[in-house]
N, C-alpha and C positions, 0 to 999 in steps of 0.2 A: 503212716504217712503224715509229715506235718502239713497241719493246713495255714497257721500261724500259732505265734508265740515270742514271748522274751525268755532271757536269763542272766543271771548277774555273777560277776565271782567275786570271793574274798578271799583276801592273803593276809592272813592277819595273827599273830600269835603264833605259831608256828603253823596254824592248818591253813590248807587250803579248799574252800567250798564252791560248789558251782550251784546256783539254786538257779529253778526254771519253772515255767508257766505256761505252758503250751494247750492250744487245739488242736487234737489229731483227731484218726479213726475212729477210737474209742472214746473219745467227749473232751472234755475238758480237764486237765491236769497237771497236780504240781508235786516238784519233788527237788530234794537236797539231794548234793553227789558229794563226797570226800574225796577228791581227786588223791590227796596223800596215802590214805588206805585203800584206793578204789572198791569205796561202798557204799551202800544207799545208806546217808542217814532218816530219808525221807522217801518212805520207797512210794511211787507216783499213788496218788489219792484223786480221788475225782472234788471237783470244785465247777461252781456255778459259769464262773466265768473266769479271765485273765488275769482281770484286778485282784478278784480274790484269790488266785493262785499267788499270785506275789506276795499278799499279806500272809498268807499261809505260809506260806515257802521263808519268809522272813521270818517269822514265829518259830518256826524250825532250828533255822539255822541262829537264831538269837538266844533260843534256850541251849544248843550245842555247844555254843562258843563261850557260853557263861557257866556251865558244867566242866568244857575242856580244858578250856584256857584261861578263866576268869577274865573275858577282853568283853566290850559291849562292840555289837554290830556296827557299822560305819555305816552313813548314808549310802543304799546303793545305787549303781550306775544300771538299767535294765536298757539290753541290747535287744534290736528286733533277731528272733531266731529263722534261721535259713533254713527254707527245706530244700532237699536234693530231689 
């Protein structure tokens, strides 16, 4: 269950990523999605708090994109995430 969180996506190079930062059940957590291969390249990690899921979660996807694609990260847009 989410209690709160952001996530951000990139379209960039040819991949697409979804990076997210959330507080659920289990504590606090961040992790990369490859929406194009649907896979974790970041599979969910425990983090102190929100902030540092994001920079986490950027770190990620920053080193992914420069191994993949040779592209650098774009500023991201971080959305409030919905729970159901």
């Amino acid at each position: 269950m989410l209690i709160n969180g952001v996530w951000a996506e990139v379209i960039l190079g040819g991949e697409h990523l979804r990076l997210f930062s959330e507080h659920n059940a289990i504590g606090v957590q961040t992790s990369v999605y490859n929406v194009g291969t649907k896979t974790w390249i970041a599979p969910s990690e425990p983090v102190d708090d929100i902030e540092e899921g994001k920079e986490r979660a950027a770190e990620h996807a920053r080193a992914y994109l420069k191994q993949s694609a040779n592209v650098e990260l774009p500023p991201l847009e971080w959305k409030k995430a919905r729970s159901r």
